[in-house]
C-alpha positions in Angstrom: 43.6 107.1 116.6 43.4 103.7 118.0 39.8 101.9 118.2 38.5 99.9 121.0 37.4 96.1 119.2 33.7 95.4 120.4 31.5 92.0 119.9 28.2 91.8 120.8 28.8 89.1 123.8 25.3 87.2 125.0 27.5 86.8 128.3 26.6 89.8 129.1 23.2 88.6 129.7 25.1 85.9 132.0 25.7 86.8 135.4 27.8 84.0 136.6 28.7 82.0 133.5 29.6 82.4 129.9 30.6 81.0 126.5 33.6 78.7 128.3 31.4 77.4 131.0 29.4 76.2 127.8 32.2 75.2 126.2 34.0 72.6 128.4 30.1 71.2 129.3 30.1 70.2 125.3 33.2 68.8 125.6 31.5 66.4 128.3 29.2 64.9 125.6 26.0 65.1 126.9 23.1 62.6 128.0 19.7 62.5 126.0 18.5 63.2 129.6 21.0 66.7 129.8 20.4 67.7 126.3 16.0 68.0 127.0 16.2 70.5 129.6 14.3 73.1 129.7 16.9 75.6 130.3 19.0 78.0 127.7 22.4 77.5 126.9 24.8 79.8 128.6 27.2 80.3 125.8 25.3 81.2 122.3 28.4 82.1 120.7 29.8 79.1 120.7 27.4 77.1 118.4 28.4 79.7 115.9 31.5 78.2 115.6 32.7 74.8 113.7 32.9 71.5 115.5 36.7 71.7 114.9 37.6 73.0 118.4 35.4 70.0 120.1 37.3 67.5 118.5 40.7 69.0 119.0 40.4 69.6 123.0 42.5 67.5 124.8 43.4 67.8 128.2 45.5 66.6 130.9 48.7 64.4 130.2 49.4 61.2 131.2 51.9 58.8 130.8 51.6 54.9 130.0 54.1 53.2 132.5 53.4 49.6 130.1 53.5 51.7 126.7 56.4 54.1 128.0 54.7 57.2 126.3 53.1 60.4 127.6 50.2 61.1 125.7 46.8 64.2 126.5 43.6 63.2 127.7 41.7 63.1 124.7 38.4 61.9 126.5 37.1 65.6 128.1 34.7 63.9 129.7 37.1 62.4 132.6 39.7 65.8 132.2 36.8 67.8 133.4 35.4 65.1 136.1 38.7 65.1 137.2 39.1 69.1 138.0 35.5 69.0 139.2 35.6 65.9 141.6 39.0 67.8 142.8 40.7 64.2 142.3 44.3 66.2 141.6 44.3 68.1 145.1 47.3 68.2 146.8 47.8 65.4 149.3 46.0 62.7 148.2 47.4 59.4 145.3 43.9 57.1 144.0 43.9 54.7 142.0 40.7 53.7 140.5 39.9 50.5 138.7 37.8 49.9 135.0 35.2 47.1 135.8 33.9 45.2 133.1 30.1 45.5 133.8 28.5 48.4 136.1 25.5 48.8 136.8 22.7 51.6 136.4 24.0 53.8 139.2 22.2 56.4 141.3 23.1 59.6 139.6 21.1 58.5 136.8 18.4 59.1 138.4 19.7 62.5 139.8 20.1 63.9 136.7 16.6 62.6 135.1 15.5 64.7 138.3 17.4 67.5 137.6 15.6 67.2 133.9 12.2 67.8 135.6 13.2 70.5 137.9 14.1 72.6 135.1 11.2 72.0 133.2 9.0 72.8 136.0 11.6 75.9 137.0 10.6 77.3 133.5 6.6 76.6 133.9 7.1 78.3 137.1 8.5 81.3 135.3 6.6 82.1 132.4 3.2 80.8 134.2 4.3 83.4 137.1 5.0 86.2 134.4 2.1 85.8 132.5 -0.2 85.8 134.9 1.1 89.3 135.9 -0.5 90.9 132.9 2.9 92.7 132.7 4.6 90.1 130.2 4.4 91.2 126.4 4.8 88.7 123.8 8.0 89.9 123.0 9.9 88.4 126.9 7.5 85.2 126.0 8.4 84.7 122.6 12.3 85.4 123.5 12.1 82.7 126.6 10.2 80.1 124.6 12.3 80.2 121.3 15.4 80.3 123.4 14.5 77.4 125.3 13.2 75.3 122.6 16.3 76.5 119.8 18.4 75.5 123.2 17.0 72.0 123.4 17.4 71.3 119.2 21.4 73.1 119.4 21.7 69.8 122.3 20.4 67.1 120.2 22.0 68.6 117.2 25.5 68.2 119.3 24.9 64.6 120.2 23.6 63.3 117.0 26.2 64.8 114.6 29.5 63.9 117.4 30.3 60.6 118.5 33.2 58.4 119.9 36.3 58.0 117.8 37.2 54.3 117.3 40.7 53.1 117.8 42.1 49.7 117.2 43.8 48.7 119.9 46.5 45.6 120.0 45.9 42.8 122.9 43.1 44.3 124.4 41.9 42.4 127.2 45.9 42.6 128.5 46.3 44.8 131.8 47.2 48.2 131.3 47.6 51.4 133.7 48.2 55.0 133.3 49.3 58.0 136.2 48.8 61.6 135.9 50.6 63.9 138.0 48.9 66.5 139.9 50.3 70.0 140.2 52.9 69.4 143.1 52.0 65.9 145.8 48.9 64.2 143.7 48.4 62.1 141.4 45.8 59.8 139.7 46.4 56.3 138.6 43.6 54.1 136.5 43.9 50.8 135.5 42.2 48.1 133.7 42.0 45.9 130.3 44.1 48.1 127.4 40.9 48.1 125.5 39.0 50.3 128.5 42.3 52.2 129.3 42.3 53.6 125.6 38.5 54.4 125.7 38.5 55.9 128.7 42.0 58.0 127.7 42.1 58.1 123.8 39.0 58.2 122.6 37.5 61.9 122.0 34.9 63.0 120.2 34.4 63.4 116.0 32.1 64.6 114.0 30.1 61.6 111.9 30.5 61.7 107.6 27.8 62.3 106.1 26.3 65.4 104.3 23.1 65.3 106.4 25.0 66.0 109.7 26.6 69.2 107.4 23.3 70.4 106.4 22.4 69.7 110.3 25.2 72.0 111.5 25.1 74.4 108.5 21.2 75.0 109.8 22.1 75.6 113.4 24.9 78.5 112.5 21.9 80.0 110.4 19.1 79.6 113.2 21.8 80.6 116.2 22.4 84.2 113.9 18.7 84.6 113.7 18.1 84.1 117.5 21.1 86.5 118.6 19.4 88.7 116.2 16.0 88.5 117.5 17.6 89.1 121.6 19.6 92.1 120.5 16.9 93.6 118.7 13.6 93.0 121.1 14.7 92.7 124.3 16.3 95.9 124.9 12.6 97.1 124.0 10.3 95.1 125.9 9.0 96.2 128.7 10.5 95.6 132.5 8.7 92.2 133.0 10.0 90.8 129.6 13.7 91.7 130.4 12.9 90.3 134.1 11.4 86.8 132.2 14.6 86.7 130.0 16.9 87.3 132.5 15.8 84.9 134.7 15.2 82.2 132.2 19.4 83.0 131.6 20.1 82.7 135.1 18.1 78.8 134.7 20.4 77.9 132.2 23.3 79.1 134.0 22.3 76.8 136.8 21.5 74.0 134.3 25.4 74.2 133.3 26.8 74.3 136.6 24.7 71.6 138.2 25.0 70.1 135.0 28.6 69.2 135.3 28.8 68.4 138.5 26.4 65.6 138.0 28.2 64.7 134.6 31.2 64.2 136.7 29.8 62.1 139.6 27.8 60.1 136.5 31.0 59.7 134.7 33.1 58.0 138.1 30.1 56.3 139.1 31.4 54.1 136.4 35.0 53.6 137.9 35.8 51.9 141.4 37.9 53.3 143.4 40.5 50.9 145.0 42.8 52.8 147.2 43.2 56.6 148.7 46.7 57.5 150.0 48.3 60.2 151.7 50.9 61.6 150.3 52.7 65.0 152.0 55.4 65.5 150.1 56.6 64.9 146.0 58.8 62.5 147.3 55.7 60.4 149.1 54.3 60.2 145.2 57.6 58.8 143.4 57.6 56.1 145.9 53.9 55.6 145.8 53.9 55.1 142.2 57.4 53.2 142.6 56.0 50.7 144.3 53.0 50.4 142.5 54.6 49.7 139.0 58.2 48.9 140.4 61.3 49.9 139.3 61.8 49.4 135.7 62.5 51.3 132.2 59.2 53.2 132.7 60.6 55.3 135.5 63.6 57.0 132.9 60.7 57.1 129.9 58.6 59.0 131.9 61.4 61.4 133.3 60.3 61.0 136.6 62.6 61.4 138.9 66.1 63.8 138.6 69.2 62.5 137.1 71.1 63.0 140.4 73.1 60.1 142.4 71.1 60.3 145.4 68.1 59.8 143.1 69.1 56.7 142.1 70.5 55.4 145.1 66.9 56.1 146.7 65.1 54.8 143.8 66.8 51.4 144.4 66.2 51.5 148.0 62.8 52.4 147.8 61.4 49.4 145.6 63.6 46.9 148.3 62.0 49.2 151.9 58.6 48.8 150.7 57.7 49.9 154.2 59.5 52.5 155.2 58.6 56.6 154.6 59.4 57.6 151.4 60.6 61.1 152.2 62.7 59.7 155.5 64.5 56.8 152.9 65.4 60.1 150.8 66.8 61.8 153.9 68.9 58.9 154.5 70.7 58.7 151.1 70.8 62.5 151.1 72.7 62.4 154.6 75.4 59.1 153.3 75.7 61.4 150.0 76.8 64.2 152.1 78.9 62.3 154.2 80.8 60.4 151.4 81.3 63.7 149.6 83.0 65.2 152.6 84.8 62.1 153.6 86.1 62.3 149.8 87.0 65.6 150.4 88.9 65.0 153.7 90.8 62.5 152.2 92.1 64.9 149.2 
């Protein structure tokens, strides 16, 4: 007789996000700002487990058209900007630029705001509760230790993971890297080599040190002893102390969500973006990025267009018709290719 497999899943204390939601906002390396708000993590589970799986996530791919390689996004921070600012949608080819020096943007200030609202959001909560005379000590002491356990697991995260270093060759030489969206997109971002590998190679690692072990060794223990202490006291409290609980979850559920999205419009507030195109068709995008790196070795390395003859009689055309339709010059050398076959044909 076959048995079902069962976990006990804190998700299911989640009603709109989980353990992955958690997840990919670690991956984003939060702000000393992000990690003191008062607001639970949505994913317990996933401080049980090693750092291994943060410093192996990689993302999208991108290719190099100076370094001829195609390498993942190692940086999670941009890969999930990216999906989140919908920068691959169909239709649209920017290139953004890495300046040298920018300045202390706006959305620093959105998210120190943020910060507050959650701390007042869970004073709200608890103050509302307990003056109820419904709330037992066991939906206070589950909302409180959560919280605060929540706020340590944070810091924890961004003291013991930091920046890989790489040693890269002429860095202040330009540099430039695409990646191709799912059919007509694509993203281009340029800069000195140095930026371009920070901004594309650099992920996250976990510092040496046997402190930073005995750090992490301490918060598997402590995130065992509060998924203990849920399973085991909540389910008994009374009404109000499930109603505190749950909507302390449903706070850091918010926190994650809003979170991102202001991790993403932090993390491009640090780009500038230098041109938008339109771009209908697959076709629109080789020429686009054709005549933004031209026609060299890069365009074979990268495997990006097909190894047919009309292919190649566009590609030359392309890079010399700078302003004429991409998808029409294709249409031109697909009709002469036709007609020479035919007239080839004819002649036999």
């Amino acid at each position: 007789m076959n048995q079902k497999q069962w976990s006990l899943d804190t998700s299911s204390f989640m009603v709109l996000v989980g353990e992955s939601e958690e997840f990919r906002y670690r991956t984003m390396q939060r702000s000393l700002l992000e990690c003191l708000a008062a607001a639970p993590v949505a994913g317990l589970q996933s401080y049980l487990h090693s750092t291994h799986s943060l410093c192996e996530a990689t993302g999208l791919s991108y290719f190099s058209p100076f370094g001829l390689k195609h390498a993942p996004l190692r940086n999670m921070r941009l890969t999930h900007s990216i999906h989140h600012q919908k920068l691959l949608q169909d239709g649209q080819c920017r290139v953004y630029h890495i300046p040298e020096d920018r300045p202390l943007c706006e959305w620093s200030r959105w998210v120190l705001c943020w910060t507050i609202t959650t701390w007042v959001a869970f004073s709200a909560i608890v103050a509302t509760l307990v003056l109820s005379g419904k709330l037992s000590w066991i939906g206070l002491t589950n909302s409180t230790v959560f919280v605060g356990w929540s706020i340590l697991a944070r810091l924890a995260d961004r003291y013991c993971m930091e920046n890989a270093t790489l040693n890269t060759s002429s860095p202040d030489a330009h540099d430039a890297i695409f990646i191709l969206g799912r059919r007509n997109s694509c993203l281009v971002l340029e800069g000195r080599r140095g930026d371009i590998a920070k901004w594309t190679g650099c992920g996250i690692r976990q510092k040496p040190g046997a402190l930073v072990e005995a750090i992490l060794y301490l918060r598997r223990i402590s995130t065992l002893c509060v998924l203990f202490m849920v399973f085991l006291t909540i389910p008994n409290g009374t009404t109000c102390d499930q109603v505190a609980f749950i909507a302390v979850n449903l706070l850091g559920q918010v926190n994650v969500l809003i979170g991102q999205g202001l991790a993403a419009n932090l993390c491009f507030s640090h780009l500038s973006l230098v041109e938008t195109n339109s771009v209908p068709t697959r076709t629109h995008v080789y020429a686009f990025l054709l005549r933004k790196f031209g026609d060299g070795v890069w365009v074979d390395a990268a495997g990006l267009l097909p190894k047919m003859d009309v292919w190649r009689s566009w590609r030359a055309l392309c890079v010399q018709d700078i302003s004429s339709d991409g998808k029409e010059l294709y249409e031109q050398c697909e009709a002469l290719s036709t007609s020479g076959r035919l007239s080839h044909r004819t002649k036999r």
